[in-house]
C-alpha positions, 0 to 999 in steps of 0.5 A, a space after each residue: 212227525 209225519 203229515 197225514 196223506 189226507 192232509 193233502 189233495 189232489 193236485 199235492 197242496 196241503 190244506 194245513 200250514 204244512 206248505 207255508 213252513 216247507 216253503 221257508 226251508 230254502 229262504 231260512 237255509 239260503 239266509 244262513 250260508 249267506 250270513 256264514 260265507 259273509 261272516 268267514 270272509 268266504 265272500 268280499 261283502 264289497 261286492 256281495 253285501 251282508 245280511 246285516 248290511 242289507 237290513 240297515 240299509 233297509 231300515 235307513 231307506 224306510 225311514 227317512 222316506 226313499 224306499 216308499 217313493 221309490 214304490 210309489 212312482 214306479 207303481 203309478 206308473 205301472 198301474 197307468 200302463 195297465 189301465 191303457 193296456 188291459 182296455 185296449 187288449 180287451 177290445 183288440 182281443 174281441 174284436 178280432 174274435 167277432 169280425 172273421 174280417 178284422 181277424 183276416 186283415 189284423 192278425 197275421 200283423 199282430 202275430 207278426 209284431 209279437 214275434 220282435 222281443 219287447 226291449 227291441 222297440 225301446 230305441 223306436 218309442 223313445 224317439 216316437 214318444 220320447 223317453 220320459 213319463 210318456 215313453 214309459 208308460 206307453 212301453 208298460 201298456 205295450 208289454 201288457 197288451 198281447 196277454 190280455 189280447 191273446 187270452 181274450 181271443 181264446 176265451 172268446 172263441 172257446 164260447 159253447 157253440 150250443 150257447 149260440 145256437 140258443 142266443 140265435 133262436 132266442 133271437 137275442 141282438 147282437 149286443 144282447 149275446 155278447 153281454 149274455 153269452 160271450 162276456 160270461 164265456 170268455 171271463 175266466 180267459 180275460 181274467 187270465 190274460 189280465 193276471 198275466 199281464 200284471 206280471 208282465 207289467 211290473 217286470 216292464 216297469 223296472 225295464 223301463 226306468 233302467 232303459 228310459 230317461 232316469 227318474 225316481 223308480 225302484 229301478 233307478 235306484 237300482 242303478 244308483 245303488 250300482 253307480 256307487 257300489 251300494 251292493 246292500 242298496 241294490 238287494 234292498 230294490 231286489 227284494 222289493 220288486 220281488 215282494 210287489 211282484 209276489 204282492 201283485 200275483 196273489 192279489 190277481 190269484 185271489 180275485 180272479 178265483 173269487 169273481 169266478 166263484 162268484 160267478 158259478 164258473 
């Protein structure tokens, strides 16, 4: 059956199911030689676990509770590194576009300080914070940080200079443009630099507890999973921090085309 050339827009996205069932070929596919290199013995399922193996050792942590304990810590404690990160972002983000000063003084260091890979400073946190709990939260909020920052920044800036001059001549305060003009402005940057650090924050998580004290976490069941050669109980985490981080983009997606529509932007 071919798919009208109408049924797709511009940007080559299918406005009917069409996307969805294109998108299932590669899983559906992989799924199936995956299964047949297994059944034929074309693969050791010690090293490389079955599909079946994996969808019982699947069943077995759903039921008996590890599986949603697992999630559970690791998203509190990604959602406590946001909520200090994403703030702190904002603010830095801001500040550093409004004071022509603070920008001077701050932003060559920042710069300076994004250029050093992020899990370089795990040895520095654990010894200034410790590697528990605050140790990773505080590298999650650290991850999440520069995006927000960064986005903030560019928003900020990027506010209509004509929006200003108005504002100026209005004779709005200085709070009052920032509520009225700037925040409006930059919404769709700051929104951006927060679904990107939702990203970046889930991926700092599971780096987290594989680099920090051990504690209950899907990335420490990970490792577990390696420690005893569980190859079915580590894909079961892989495909669990997979649908989080795919749960965790849409989500973002969905609200920031939402607020802005809301919004006439």
């Amino acid at each position: 059956m071919r798919v009208p050339f109408a049924a797709f827009n511009k940007f080559g996205q299918s406005d009917g199911p069409w996307p969805a069932l294109l998108g299932l070929i590669f899983p559906l596919l992989f799924l199936v030689i995956w299964q047949t290199a297994c059944a034929t013995g074309a693969i050791d399922t010690g090293v490389w676990a079955s599909p079946g193996a994996v969808l019982r050792a699947g069943r077995a942590a759903l039921q008996d509770g590890s599986l949603a304990e697992d999630l559970r810590a690791s998203l509190g404690r990604d959602f406590a590194g946001l909520a200090i990160g994403i703030p702190a972002g904002i603010a830095a983000g801001a500040a550093l576009s409004l004071s022509r000063l603070g920008s001077r003084l701050f932003e060559p260091g920042i710069s300076a300080l994004r250029q050093v890979a992020l899990f370089t400073w795990v040895p520095l946190i654990s010894v200034w914070i410790g590697s528990d709990e605050p140790g990773k939260i505080f590298f999650i909020a650290f991850a999440v940080f520069f995006p927000v920052m960064l986005n903030t920044q560019y928003g900020v800036r990027g506010t209509d200079r004509h929006l200003l001059e108005v504002a100026r001549v209005l004779r709005l305060t200085r709070l009052q443009t920032l509520r009225r003009v700037i925040a409006p402005a930059a919404l769709p940057g700051v929104l951006a630099g927060i679904h990107v650090a939702l990203v970046y924050g889930w991926l700092a998580t599971i780096g987290a507890e594989y680099l920090f004290s051990a504690g209950p976490g899907i990335g420490s069941a990970l490792m577990t999973g390696r420690a005893q050669f569980r190859m079915d109980q580590v894909i079961v985490g892989m495909l669990a921090i997979a649908a989080v981080g795919m749960g965790l983009n849409f989500a973002a997606g969905w609200a920031e085309r939402r607020l802005l529509r809301t919004r006439g932007l």
